[in-house]
C-alpha positions as CSV (number, residue, x, y, z in Angstrom):
1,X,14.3,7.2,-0.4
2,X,12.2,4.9,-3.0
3,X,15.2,5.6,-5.0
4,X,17.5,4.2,-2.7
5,X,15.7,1.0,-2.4
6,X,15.4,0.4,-6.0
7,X,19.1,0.8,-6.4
8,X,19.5,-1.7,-3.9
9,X,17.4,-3.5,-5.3
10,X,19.3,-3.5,-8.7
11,X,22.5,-4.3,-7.4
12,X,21.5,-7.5,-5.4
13,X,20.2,-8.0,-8.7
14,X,23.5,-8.0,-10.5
15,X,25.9,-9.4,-7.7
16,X,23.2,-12.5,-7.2
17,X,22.1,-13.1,-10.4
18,X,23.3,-16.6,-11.4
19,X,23.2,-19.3,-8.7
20,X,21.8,-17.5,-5.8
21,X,18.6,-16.3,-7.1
22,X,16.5,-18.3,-4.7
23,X,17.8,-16.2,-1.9
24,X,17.5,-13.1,-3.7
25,X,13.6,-14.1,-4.3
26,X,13.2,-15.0,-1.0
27,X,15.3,-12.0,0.3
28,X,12.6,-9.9,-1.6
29,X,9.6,-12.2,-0.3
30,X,10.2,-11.8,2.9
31,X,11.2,-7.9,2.7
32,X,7.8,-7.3,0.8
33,X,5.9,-9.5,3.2
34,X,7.7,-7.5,6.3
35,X,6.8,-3.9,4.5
36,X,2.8,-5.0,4.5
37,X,2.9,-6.3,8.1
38,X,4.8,-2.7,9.3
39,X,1.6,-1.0,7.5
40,X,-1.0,-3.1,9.2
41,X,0.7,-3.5,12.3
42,X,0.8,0.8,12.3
43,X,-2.7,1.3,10.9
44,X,-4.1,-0.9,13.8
45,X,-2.1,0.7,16.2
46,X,-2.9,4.2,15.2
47,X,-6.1,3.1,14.7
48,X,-5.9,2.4,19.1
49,X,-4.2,5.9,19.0
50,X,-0.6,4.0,20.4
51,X,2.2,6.4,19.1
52,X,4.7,3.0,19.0
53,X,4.8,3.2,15.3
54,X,7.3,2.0,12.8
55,X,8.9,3.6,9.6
56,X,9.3,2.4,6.9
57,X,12.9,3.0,5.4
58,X,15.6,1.0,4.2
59,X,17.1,-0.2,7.3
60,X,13.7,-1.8,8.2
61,X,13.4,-3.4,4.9
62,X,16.6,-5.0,5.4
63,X,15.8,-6.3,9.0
64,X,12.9,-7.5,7.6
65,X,14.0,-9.0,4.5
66,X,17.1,-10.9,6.5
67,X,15.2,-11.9,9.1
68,X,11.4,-12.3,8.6
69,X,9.1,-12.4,10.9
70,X,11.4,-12.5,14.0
71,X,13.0,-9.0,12.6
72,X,10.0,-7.2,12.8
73,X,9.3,-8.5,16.2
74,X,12.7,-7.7,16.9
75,X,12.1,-3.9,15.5
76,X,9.0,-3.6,17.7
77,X,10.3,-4.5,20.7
78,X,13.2,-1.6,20.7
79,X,10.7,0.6,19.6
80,X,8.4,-0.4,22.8
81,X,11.5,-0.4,25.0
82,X,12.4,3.1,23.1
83,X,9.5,4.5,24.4
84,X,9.3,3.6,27.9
């Protein structure tokens, strides 16, 4: 899976290299920042022994690193509403 990523990661590389590469930092920013939120955000809540948890895999990367912060809310709340 890691592999996958990478080569994502490389080929947004290529295509974007040039005149978009603010978007491809901040693409990455906000992808990295999302993929350290998911971990706390599941450490506290197994921590509190909820079983809500998110993965981590591409398709949450991506929702993260397009959308930020509203993403991952947006990821939690179908996971809640999954679950109920």
């Amino acid at each position: 899976m890691l592999m996958i990523v990478l080569m994502c990661g490389v080929l947004l590389m290529i295509v974007l290299r040039g005149k978009r590469t603010e978007i491809m930092i901040g693409f990455v920013l906000r992808a990295l920042c999302g993929l350290v939120c998911i971990y706390v955000v599941n450490y506290v809540m197994l921590h509190f022994q909820y079983q809500g948890t998110i993965g981590v895999n591409p398709y949450t990367l991506l929702a993260s690193g397009l959308l930020g912060l509203p993403g991952l809310i947006a990821l939690y709340a179908i996971k809640i509403i999954s679950l109920l």
